[in-house]
C-alpha positions in Angstrom: -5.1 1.5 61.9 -8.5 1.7 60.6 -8.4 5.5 60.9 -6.4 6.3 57.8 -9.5 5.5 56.4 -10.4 8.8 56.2 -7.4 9.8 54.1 -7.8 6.9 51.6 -11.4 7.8 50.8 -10.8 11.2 50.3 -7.8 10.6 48.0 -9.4 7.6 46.1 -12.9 9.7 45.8 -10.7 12.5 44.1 -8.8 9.9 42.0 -11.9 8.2 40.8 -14.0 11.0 40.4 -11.6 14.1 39.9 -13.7 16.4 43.0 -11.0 18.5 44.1 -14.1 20.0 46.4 -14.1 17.5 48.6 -10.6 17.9 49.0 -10.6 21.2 49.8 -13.6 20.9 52.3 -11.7 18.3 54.0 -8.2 19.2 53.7 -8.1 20.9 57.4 -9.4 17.8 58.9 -7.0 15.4 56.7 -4.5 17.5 57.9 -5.4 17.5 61.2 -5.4 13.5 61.2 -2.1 13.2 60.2 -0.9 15.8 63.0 -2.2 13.3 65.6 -0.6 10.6 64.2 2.6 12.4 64.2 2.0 13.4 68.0 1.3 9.1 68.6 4.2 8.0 66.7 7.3 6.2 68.1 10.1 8.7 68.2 12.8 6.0 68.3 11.5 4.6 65.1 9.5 7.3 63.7 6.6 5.1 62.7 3.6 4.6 64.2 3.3 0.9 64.7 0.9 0.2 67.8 -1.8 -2.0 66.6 -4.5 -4.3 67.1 -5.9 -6.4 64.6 -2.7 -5.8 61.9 -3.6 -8.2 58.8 -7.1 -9.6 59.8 -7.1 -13.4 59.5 -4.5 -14.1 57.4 -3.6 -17.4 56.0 -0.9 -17.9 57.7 -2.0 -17.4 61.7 -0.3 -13.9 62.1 2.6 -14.3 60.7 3.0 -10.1 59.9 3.3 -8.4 62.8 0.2 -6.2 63.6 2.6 -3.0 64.1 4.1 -3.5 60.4 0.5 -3.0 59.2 -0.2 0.2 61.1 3.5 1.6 60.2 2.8 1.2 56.4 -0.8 2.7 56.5 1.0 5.7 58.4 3.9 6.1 55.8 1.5 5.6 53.1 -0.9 8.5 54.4 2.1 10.9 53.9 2.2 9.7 49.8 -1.8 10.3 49.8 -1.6 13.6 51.3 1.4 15.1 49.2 -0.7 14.1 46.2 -3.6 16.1 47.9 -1.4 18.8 48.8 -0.5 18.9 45.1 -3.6 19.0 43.8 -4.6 21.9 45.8 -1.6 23.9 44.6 -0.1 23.5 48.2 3.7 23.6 47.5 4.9 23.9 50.9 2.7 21.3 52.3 3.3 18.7 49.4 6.7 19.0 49.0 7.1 18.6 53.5 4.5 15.9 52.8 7.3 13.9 50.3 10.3 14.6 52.8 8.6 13.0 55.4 7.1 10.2 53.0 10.8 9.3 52.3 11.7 9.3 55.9 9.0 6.8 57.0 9.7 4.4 54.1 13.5 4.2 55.1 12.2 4.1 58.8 10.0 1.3 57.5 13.1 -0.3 55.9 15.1 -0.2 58.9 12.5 -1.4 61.3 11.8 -4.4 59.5 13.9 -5.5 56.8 15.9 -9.1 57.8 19.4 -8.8 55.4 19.9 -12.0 56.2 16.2 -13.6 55.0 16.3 -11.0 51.9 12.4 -10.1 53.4 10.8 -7.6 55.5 9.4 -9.4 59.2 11.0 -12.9 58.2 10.0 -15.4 61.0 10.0 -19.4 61.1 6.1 -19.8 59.1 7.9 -17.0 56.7 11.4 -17.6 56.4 11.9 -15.1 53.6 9.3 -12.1 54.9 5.9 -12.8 55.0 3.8 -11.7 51.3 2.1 -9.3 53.3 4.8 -7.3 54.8 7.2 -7.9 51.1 4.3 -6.3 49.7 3.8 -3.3 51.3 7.4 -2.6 51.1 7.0 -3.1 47.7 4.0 -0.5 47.5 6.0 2.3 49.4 9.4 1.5 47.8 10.8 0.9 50.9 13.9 -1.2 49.5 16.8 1.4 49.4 18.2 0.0 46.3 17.1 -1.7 42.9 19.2 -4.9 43.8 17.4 -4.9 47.4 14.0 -4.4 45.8 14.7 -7.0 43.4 15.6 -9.1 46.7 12.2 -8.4 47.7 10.4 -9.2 45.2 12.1 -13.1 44.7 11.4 -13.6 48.3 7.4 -12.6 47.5 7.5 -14.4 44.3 9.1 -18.0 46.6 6.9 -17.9 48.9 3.3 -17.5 47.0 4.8 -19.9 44.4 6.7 -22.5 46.5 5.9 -22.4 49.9 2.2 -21.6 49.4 1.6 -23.3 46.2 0.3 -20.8 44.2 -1.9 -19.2 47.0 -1.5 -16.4 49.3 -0.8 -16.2 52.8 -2.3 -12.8 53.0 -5.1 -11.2 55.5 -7.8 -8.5 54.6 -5.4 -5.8 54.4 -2.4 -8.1 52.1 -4.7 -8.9 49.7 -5.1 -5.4 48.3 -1.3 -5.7 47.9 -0.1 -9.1 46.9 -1.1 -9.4 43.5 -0.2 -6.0 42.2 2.8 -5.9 43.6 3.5 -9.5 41.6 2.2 -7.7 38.9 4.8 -5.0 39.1 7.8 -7.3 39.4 6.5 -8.9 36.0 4.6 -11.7 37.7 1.3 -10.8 36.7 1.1 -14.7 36.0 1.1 -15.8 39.4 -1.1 -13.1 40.1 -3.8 -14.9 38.0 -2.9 -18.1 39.3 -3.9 -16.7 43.2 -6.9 -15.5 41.8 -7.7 -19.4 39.8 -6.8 -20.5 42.7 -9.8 -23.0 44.2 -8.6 -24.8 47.5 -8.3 -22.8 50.8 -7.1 -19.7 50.9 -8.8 -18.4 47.9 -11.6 -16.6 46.8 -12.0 -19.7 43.9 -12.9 -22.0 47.4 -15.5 -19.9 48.2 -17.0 -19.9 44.3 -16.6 -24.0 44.8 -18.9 -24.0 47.7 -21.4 -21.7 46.0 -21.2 -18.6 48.0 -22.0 -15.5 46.8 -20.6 -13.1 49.1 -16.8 -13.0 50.5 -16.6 -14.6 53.6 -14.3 -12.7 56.3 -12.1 -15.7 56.9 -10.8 -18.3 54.0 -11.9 -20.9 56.2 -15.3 -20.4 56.5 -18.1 -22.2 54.5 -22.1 -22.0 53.7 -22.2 -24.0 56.9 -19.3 -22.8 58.9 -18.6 -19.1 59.6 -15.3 -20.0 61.4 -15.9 -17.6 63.7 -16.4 -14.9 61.1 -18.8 -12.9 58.7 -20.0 -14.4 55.9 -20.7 -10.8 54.2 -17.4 -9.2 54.1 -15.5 -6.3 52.8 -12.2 -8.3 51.7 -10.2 -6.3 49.5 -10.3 -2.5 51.2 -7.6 -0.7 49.4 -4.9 -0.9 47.0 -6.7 1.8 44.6 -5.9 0.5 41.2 -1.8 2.1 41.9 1.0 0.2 42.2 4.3 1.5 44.3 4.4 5.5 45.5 2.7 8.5 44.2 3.9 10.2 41.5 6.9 12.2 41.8 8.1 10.4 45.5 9.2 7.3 43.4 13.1 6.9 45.3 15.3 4.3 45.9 
């Protein structure tokens, strides 16, 4: 869903650079965006979940499903623009942008929380929910309840520290998400110790074999390519928040 793009960038620009301009030069087309998606979305689920590439070469050989990805970029555009709206002094908007913020995270809950695995998109490689998928739950508070978040977050924190080692199983898109959302559940340590890490998947491997740019893949060498860019854009959102926008904080 690389066309949320256009949302992120105009609320991170404002964030980092406090333009309110830009936002109201592009508010009509932001708007307009999010009406499409709206018209695309599933109305059994209410989430717009068709995909393609979902988390890009991920550690772990797909193991979040590609419509999870899209779904949480689509929730998380209705948190972005309420906090536009806001800014602007657009009431109405902002506060129909929150009601349907809380709608798609609970539709996002629902669609792929497992009660029984305690993770959201459990499958066999990720028997507790995949880090990617645990993590943007995480981001959009999509756990109903403290004691289900809290569920959440053990099932992220087993599976980067026991079943991965201390490394991540996330794709382009998890990575943005992994390590705060460790760092929100008090685990900033294990955070760190993705980051140290230095044996595939890490960035640390790619420091060991002397590269100087981020390959695409964490398989890919100085001599290899995997299939993949060795001059890549890895980490393409996350914006320096961690969880939902101010004042939509539920659960």
């Amino acid at each position: 869903m690389w066309q949320v793009a256009y949302i992120v960038i105009a609320h991170h620009t404002w964030r980092h650079y406090g333009d309110q301009g830009l936002l109201t030069n592009h508010y009509p087309g932001l708007k307009m965006l999010l009406d499409y998606f709206e018209r695309n979305a599933d109305a059994a689920t209410g989430l717009l979940d068709t995909a393609c590439y979902g988390d890009w070469i991920d550690a772990g050989n797909k193991i979040t499903p590609p419509g999870s990805v899209s779904a949480f970029y689509y929730v998380l555009a209705y948190q972005y623009m309420h906090d536009i709206a806001a800014a602007l002094g657009n009431e109405k908007d902002a506060a129909a942008f929150a009601s349907q913020f809380d709608a798609g995270r609970s539709a996002y809950h629902r669609a792929y929380y497992n009660a029984t695995a305690g993770g959201y998109s459990a499958v066999d490689r990720a028997p507790r929910g995949s880090q990617t998928s645990n993590a943007m739950a995480l981001a959009i508070n999509a756990p109903p309840d403290a004691a289900t978040r809290k569920t959440v977050e053990e099932a992220l924190i087993w599976d980067v520290q026991t079943l991965w080692q201390n490394h991540t199983s996330s794709g382009i898109v998890g990575q943005a998400w992994v390590t705060p959302m460790l760092a929100a559940a008090g685990r900033g340590d294990l955070a760190l110790a993705i980051l140290r890490a230095d044996t595939v998947p890490s960035f640390g491997n790619m420091l060991a074999n002397n590269q100087t740019t981020l390959c695409e893949s964490w398989s890919c060498n100085l001599t290899s390519p995997s299939g993949s860019s060795h001059n890549h854009i890895m980490v393409r959102e996350g914006g320096g928040r961690l969880g939902v926008g101010e004042g939509l904080q539920g659960g």
